[in-house]
C-alpha positions in Angstrom: 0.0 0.0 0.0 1.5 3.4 -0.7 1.7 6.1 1.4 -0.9 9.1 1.9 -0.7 12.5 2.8 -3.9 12.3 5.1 -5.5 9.4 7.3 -9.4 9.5 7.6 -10.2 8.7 11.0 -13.7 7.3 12.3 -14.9 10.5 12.7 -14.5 11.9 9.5 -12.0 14.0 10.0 -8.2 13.7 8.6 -4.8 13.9 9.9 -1.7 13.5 8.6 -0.4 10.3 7.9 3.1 8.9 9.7 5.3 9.6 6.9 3.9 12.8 6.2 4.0 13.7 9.8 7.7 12.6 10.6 8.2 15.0 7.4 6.9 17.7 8.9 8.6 17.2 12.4 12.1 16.8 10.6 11.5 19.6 8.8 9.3 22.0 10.9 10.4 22.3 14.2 9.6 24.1 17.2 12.3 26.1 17.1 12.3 27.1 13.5 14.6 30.4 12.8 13.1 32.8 10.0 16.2 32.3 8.7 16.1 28.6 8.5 12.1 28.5 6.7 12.8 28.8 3.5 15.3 25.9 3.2 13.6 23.7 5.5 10.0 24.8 3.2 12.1 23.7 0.2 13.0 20.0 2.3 9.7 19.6 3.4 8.1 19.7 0.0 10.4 17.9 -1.8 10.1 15.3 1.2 6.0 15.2 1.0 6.3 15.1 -3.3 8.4 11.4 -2.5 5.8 10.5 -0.3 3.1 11.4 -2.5 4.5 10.2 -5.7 3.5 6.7 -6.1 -0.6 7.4 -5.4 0.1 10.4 -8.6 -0.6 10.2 -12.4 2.0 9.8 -14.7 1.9 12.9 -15.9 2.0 14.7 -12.0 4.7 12.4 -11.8 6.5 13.9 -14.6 5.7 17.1 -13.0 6.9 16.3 -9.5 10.3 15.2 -10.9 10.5 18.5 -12.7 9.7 20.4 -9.4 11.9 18.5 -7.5 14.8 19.3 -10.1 14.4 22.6 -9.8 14.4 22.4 -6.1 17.8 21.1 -6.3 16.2 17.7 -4.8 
């Protein structure tokens, strides 16, 4: 099974699935310096596009390797 972004839980609402949570904790921590977002922003997106990736089209996954090239990722 792949991996999603979101988890529904019973009650119809959605959190964030494991990987996309550990993502988000490696990336966006407490202590985040303004100095520090926009490389970690750059991480974290290039982090959740892997993630994502193997529930996308073809074609978004063509996209997602271009974005991720031009993150430097």
């Amino acid at each position: 099974m792949t991996e999603q972004f979101f988890v529904k839980e019973p009650s119809s609402t959605y959190r964030f699935s494991p990987a996309a949570e550990a993502a988000i904790q490696k990336w966006w921590p407490e202590n985040l310096t303004q100095a520090q977002f926009p490389e970690a922003m750059i991480h974290l997106q290039a982090d959740l596009i892997r993630i994502h990736a193997p529930n996308m089209s073809p074609e978004d996954r063509a996209r997602a390797r271009e974005t991720l090239a031009r993150l430097g990722c």
